[in-house]
N, C-alpha and C positions, 0 to 999 in steps of 0.2 A: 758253718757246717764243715764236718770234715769230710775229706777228697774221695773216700771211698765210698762215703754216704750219697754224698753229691751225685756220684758217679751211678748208683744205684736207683737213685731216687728219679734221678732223669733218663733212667731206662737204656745210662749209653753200654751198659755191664748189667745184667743180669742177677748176679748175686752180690753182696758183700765180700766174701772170701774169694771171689772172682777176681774182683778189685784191688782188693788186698794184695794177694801175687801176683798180680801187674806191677803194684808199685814196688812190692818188692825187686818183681825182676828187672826194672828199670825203662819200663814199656810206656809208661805213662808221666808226660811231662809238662809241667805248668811253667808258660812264659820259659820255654827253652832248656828246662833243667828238671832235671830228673826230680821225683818228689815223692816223698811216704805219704802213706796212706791217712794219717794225721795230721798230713796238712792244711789250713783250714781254706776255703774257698770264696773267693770273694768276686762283686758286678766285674768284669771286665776281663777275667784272667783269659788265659786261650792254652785251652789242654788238649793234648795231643794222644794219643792212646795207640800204641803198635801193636795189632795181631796177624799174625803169620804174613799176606803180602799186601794188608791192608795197613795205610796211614791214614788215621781221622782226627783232624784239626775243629778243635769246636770254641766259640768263645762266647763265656758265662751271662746271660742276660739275666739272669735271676737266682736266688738261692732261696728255696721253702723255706717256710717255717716247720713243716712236721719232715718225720721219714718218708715218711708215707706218701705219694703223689697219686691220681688220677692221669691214665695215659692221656686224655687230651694235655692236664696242666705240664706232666712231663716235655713234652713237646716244645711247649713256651720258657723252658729252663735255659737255653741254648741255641745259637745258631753255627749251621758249618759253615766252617772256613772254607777246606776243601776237606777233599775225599780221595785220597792216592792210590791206587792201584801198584805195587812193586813188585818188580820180576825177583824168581827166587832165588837167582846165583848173585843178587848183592849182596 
């Protein structure tokens, strides 16, 4: 599944094109590195996601078969790593 699907589907982004210009902007990154939106996702990875003074570490316990999830199954997609709080003058 691709990273923006992924990313959708387990309700850590809200839209697709949400996703999308994360990866573009360089906000979201699998095992350390920065990564497009067409990356595919696979058990184990640990993706990282930057929004404003938030860092969220999550790593992949499972990848749907469809788009489409149910918020409980979303849930079981992923567990946090951590959950960063960053001040805004770094």
């Amino acid at each position: 599944m691709r990273l923006d699907q992924f990313l959708r589907a387990s309700r850590l982004v809200l839209r697709r094109t949400v996703a999308q210009e994360l990866c573009e902007a360089g906000a979201v990154l699998v095992g350390g590195v920065a990564a497009r939106s067409s990356r595919a996702v696979r058990v184990g990875d640990e993706i990282a996601i930057e929004r404003r003074e938030r860092l969220l570490t999550v790593r992949v316990l499972a990848v749907p078969d469809a788009r489409q999830t149910s918020k409980q199954q979303a849930a079981t997609l992923y567990e946090i790593v951590s959950d960063e709080r960053r001040a805004e003058n770094e």
